[in-house]
C-alpha positions in Angstrom: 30.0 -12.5 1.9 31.7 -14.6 -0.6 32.4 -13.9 -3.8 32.7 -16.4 -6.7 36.0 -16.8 -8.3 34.4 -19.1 -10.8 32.9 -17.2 -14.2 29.4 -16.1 -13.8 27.0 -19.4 -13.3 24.0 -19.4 -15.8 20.4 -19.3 -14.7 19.8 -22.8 -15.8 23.3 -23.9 -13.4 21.3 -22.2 -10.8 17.6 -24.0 -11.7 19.0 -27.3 -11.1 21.2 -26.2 -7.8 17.4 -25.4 -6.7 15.6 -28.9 -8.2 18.8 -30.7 -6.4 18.0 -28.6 -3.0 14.2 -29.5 -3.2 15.4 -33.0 -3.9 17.5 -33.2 -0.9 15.4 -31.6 1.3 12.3 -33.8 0.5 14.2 -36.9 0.7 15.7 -35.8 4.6 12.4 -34.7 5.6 11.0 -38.4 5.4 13.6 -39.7 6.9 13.2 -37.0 10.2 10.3 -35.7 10.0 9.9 -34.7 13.9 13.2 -33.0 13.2 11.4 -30.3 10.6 8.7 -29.9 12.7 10.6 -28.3 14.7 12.0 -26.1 12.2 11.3 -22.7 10.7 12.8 -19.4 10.7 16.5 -18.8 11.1 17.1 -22.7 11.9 15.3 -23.6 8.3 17.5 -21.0 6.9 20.7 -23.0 8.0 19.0 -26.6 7.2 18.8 -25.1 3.2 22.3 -23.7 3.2 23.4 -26.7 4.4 21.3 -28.6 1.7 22.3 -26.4 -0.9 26.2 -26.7 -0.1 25.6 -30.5 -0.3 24.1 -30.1 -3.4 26.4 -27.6 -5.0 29.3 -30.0 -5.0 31.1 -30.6 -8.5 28.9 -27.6 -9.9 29.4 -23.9 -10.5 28.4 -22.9 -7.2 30.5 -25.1 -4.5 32.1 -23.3 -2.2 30.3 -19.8 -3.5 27.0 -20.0 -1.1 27.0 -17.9 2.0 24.2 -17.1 4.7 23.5 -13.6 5.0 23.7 -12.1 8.9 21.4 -9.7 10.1 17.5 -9.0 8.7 18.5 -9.1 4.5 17.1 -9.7 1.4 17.9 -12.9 0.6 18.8 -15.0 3.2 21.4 -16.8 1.3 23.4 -15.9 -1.7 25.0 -18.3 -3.8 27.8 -17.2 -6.6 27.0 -13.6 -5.8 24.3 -13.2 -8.4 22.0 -15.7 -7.2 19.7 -15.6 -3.3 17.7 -17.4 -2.0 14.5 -16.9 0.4 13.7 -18.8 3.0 9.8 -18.6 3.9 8.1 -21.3 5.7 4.7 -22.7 7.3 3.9 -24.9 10.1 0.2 -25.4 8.9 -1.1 -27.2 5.8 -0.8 -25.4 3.2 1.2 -23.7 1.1 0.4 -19.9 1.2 2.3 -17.3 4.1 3.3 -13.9 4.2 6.5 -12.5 2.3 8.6 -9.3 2.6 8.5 -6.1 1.6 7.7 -5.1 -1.6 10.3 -1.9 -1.2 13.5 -4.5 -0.7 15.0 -2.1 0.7 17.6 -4.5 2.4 18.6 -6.3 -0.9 21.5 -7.5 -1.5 23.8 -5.6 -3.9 24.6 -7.8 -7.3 21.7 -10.2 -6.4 19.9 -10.7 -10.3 17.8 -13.2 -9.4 15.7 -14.9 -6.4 14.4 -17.9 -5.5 11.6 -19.0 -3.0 12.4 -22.3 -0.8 9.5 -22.8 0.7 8.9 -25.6 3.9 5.1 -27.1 4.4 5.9 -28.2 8.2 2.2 -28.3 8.8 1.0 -31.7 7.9 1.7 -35.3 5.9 4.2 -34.8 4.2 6.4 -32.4 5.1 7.3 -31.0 1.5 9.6 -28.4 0.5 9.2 -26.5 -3.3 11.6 -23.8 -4.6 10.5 -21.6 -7.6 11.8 -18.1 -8.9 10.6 -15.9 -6.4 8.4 -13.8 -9.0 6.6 -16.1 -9.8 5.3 -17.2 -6.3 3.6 -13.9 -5.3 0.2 -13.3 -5.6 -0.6 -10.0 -3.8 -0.2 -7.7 -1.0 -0.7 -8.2 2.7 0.1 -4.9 4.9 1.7 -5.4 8.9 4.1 -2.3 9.5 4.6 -2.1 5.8 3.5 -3.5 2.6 4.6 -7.1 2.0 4.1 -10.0 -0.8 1.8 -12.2 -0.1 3.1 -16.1 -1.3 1.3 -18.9 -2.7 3.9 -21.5 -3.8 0.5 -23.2 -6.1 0.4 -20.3 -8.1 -0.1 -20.7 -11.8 1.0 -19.3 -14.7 -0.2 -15.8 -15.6 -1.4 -15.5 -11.7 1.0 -13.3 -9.6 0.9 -9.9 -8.5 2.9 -8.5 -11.2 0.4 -10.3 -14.0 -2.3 -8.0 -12.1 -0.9 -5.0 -12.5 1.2 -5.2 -15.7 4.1 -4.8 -14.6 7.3 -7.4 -14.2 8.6 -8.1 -11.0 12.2 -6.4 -12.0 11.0 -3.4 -13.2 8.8 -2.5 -10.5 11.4 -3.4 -7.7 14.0 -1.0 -9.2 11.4 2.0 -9.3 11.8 4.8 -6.7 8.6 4.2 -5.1 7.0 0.4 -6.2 3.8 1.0 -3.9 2.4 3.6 -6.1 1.5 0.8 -9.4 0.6 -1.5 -6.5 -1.8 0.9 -4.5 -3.6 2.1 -7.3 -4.5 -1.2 -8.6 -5.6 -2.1 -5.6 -7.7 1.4 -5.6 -9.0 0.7 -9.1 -10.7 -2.7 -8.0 -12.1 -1.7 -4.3 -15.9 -2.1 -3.9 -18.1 -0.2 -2.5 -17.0 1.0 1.2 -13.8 -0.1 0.5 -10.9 2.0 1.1 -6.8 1.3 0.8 -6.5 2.1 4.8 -2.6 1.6 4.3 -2.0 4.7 1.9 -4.0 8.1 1.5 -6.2 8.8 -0.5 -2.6 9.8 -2.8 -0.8 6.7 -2.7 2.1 9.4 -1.9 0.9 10.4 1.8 2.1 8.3 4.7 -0.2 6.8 6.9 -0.3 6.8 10.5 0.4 3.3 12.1 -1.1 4.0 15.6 -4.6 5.1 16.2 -6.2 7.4 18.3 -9.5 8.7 19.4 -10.9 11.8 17.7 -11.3 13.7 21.4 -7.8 13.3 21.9 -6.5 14.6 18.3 -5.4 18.2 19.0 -8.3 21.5 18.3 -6.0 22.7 15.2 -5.6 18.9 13.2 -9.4 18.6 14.1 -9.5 21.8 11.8 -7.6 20.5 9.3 -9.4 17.2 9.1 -12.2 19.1 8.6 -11.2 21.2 5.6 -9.6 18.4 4.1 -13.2 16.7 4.2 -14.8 19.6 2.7 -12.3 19.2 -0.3 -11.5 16.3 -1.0 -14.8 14.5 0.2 -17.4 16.8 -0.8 -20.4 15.0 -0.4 -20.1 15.2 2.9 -22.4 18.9 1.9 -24.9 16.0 1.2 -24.6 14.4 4.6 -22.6 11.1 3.5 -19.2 10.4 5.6 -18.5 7.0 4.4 -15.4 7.7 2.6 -14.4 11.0 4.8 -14.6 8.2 7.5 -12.5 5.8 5.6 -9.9 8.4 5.2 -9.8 8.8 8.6 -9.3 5.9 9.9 -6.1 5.7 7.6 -5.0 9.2 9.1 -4.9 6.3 12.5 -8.2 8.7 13.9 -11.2 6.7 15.2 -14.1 9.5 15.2 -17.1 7.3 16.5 -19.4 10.7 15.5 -18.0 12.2 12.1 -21.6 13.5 11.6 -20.9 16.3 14.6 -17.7 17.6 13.0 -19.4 19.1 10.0 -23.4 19.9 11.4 -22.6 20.2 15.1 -24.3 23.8 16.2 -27.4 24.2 13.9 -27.8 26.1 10.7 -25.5 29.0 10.4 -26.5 32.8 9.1 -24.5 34.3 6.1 -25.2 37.7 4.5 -24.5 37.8 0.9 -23.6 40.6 -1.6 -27.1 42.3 -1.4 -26.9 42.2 2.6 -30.0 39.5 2.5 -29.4 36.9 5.5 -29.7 33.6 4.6 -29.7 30.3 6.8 -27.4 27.1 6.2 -26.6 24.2 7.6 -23.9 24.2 9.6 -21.2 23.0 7.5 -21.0 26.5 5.9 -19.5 27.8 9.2 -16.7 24.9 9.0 -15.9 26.1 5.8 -15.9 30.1 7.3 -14.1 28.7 10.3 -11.3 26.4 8.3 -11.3 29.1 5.6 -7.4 29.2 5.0 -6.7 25.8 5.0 -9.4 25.2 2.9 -8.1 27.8 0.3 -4.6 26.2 0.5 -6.1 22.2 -0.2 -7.5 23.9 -3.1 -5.0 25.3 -4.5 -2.9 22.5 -3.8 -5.2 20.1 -5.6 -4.0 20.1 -8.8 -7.4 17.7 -9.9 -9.8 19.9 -9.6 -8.5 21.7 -13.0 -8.4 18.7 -14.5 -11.9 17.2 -13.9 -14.2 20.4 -13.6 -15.6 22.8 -15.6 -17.2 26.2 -14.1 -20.6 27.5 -15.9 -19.9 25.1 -18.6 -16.1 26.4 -19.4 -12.7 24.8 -18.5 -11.1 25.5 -15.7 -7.7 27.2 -16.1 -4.9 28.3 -14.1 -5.3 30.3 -11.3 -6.4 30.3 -7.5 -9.7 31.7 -7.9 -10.1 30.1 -10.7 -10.0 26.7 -8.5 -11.7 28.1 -6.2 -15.1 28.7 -8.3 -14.6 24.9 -9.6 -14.7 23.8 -6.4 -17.1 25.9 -5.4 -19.2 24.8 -8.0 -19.3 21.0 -7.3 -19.7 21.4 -3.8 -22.9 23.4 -4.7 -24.0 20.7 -7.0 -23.6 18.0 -4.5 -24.9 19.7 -1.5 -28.3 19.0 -0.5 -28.7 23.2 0.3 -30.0 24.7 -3.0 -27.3 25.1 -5.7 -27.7 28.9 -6.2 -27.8 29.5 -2.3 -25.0 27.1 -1.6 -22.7 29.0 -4.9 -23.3 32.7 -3.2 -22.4 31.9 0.0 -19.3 29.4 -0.3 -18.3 32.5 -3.1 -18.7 34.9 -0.1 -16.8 32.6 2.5 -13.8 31.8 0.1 -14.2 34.8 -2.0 -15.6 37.8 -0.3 -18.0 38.7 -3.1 
């Protein structure tokens, strides 16, 4: 790379480098348009260095602007504090997919970004640079989260308007998906589910998929339990968002139903040695007890948002337990005082 021997270009220096480029760039691409047509990827990248040194001449930045080698963020750098992205389309339109929102292949000293963006779809070919911030309207997942860009954005529209947040605070935080995830979570509809985080925007997801008959006996079990906790209407029969989950874990379970009821109703004797009869998901719960004692005591929500015969919950595993316990019963479609004495039994021995 480069570095400038000249002082430190201003932002404004840089602005009309960019309105020059676009300028440039415009202008050649009438003259040869077959030529662009052509273009795209690593060949546009060398068509706007080469516009850009044209244009740089008797300013602040000649002789500063270098291509970057090998897959960073940006693909040029001009005057070490300033990069630019290349991103192109050969449709109509002015819209594609960016990179990653992590940047984890940024450029050290890089402050600010701009997006040089080629419409090779159509009549004209046009090219339009703007700061790159102010291009990106949301989030589009491949192999890992990634800006989406719509070079026709307008004021007050990007992704960082959405969630409050601006673009250079959130790229300097340890884990930028997080803000981004859960405003995505916050507006899903119904049936909807984030399938490229878990239901923490913390947990990894897989990114191959696989058929539930071929996921080993003991994650089976542990799918289970963590579908008792976590998705606890599934006492009431309903899988939708157990399945949802699921499918992020990369597990295609075309029969989620047979994972909890499978095997018919299931006898518990209680503290007065009466037998009672319950569906089946009772013996998940008796078969997956351990892990299901551990999600719960892991689960530091269930403090938070329960109460337990009309007092908070506090500290304490068994404590967490009877909260749990007690919206299970109240969702399940087994009678709340049955459903209480026997999950208390399972987990509880009493």
């Amino acid at each position: 790379m480069i570095v400038s021997v000249n002082p430190k270009p201003s932002l404004d220096d840089f602005s009309s480098l960019m309105q020059k480029t676009d300028i440039f760039l415009n202008d050649d691409a009438k003259k040869r348009p077959q030529y662009y047509i052509g273009r795209g990827g690593n060949p546009l990248e060398d068509d706007v260095k080469s516009a850009l040194d044209e244009c740089a001449k008797g300013t602040p930045f000649e002789n500063t602007i270098e291509k970057i080698s090998g897959q960073r963020f940006p693909d040029i750098v001009a005057a070490k504090f300033y990069g630019v992205e290349v991103k192109s389309t050969k449709d109509n339109h002015w819209t594609s997919t960016g990179s990653s929102i992590l940047e984890t292949t940024r450029v050290a000293d890089v402050e600010r970004i701009f997006m040089t963006f080629g419409k090779l779809g159509g009549d004209p070919i046009e090219f339009l640079s703007k700061p790159y911030e102010q291009c990106l309207v949301g989030i589009a997942v491949t192999h890992m989260p990634r800006y989406l860009i719509d070079m026709r954005l307008k004021k007050g529209e990007t992704i960082f308007d959405k969630i409050g947040i601006e673009y250079d605070v959130l790229r300097k935080m340890d884990n930028p998906i997080s803000p981004v995830a859960k405003y995505y979570r916050d507006n899903l509809k119904p049936g909807e589910s984030l399938w490229w985080t878990g239901e923490n925007v913390e947990e990894p997801v897989s990114a191959t998929m696989r058929l539930w008959r071929t996921v080993p006996s003991d994650e089976k079990r542990r799918c289970i339990a963590y579908g008792c906790v976590h998705f606890p209407e599934v006492f009431n029969s309903n899988y939708d968002r157990y399945s949802l989950w699921l499918g992020a874990q990369g597990i295609v379970n075309s029969n989620v139903r047979d994972g909890f009821s499978a095997g018919g109703q299931e006898e518990i004797q209680l503290a007065d040695n009466k037998p009672v009869k319950v569906p089946a998901i009772y013996r998940r719960v008796r078969e997956n007890k351990d892990y299901i004692i551990q999600l719960i005591g892991n689960d530091t929500e269930i403090i938070s948002t329960l109460s337990y015969e009309n007092h908070r919950i506090t500290e304490g595993d068994v404590n967490k337990i009877l909260a749990w316990i007690d919206m299970a019963s109240k969702i399940s479609n087994t009678e709340y005082e049955i459903s209480f004495e026997v999950l208390r039994k399972i987990l509880l021995g009493y």
